[in-house]
C-alpha positions in Angstrom: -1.4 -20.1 15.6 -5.0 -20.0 16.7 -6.7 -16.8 17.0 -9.7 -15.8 19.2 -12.4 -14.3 19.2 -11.3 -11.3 21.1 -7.8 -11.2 19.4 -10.3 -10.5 16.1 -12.4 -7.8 17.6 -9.0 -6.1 18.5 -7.6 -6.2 15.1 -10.6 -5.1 13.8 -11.2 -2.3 16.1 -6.7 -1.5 15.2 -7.9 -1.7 11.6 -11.1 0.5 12.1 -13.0 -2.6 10.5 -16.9 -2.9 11.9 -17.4 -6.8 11.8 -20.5 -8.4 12.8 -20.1 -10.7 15.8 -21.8 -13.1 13.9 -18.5 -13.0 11.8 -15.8 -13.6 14.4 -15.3 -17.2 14.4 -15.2 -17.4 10.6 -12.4 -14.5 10.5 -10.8 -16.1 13.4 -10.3 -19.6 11.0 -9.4 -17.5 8.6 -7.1 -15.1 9.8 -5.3 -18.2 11.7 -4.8 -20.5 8.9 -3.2 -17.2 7.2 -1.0 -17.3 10.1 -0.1 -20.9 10.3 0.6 -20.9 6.2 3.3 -17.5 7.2 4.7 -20.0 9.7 5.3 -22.9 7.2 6.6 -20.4 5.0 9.0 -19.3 7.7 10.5 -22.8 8.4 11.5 -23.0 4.9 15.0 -23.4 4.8 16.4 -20.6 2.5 20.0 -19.8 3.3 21.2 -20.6 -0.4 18.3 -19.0 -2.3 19.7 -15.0 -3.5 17.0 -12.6 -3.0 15.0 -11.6 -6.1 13.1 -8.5 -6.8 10.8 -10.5 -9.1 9.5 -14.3 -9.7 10.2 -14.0 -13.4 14.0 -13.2 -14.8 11.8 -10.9 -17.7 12.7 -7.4 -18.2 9.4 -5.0 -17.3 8.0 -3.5 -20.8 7.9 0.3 -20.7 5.9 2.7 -22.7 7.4 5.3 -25.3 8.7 8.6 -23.1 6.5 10.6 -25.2 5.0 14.1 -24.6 1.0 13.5 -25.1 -0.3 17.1 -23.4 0.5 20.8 -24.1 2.3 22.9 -21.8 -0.3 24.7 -20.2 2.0 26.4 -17.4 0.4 29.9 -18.2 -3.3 28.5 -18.0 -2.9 27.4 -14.7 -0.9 30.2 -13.5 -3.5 32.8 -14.2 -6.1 31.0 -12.4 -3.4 30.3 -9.0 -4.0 31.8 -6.4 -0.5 33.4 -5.7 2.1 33.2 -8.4 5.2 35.1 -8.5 8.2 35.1 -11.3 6.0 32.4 -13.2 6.3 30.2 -9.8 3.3 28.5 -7.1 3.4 30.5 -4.1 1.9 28.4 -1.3 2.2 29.1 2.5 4.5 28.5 4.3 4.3 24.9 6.3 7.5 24.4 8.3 8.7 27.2 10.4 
């Protein structure tokens, strides 16, 4: 897929992107070889292939559930605005 040069000024103006018009033709190769490597991917036949949620079959290493601050509930409380029954009170926002 080829892009223009007035396709790119509209994504950029959709993206709220300023780009020099000296620029255009070199995002406009870029953007379209982008497209033509989404297309390849898309003719890859992959009716056999199960979905996977990562590349790797490795299980994600977590941190220790620890508790590294104080409870400073009554800190912040005193300096809330509106607190009531040692809860926020904040305005109301759907009526």
């Amino acid at each position: 897929m080829s892009l223009d040069a007035e396709q790119v000024a509209k994504i950029a103006w959709l993206a709220r992107i300023e780009i020099d018009s000296d620029a255009i033709p070199e995002y406009a190769r870029n953007l379209s070889s982008i497209l033509d490597f989404v297309e390849q991917m898309d003719a890859v036949d992959t009716s056999g292939i199960e979905p996977m949620a990562h590349p790797q079959d490795v299980p994600q290493r977590l941190r220790d559930d620890v508790v590294t601050e104080s409870n400073q509930r009554e800190t912040f409380l005193k300096i809330a605005p509106a607190t009531e029954n040692g809860l926020f009170l904040v305005p109301r926002v759907i009526e």
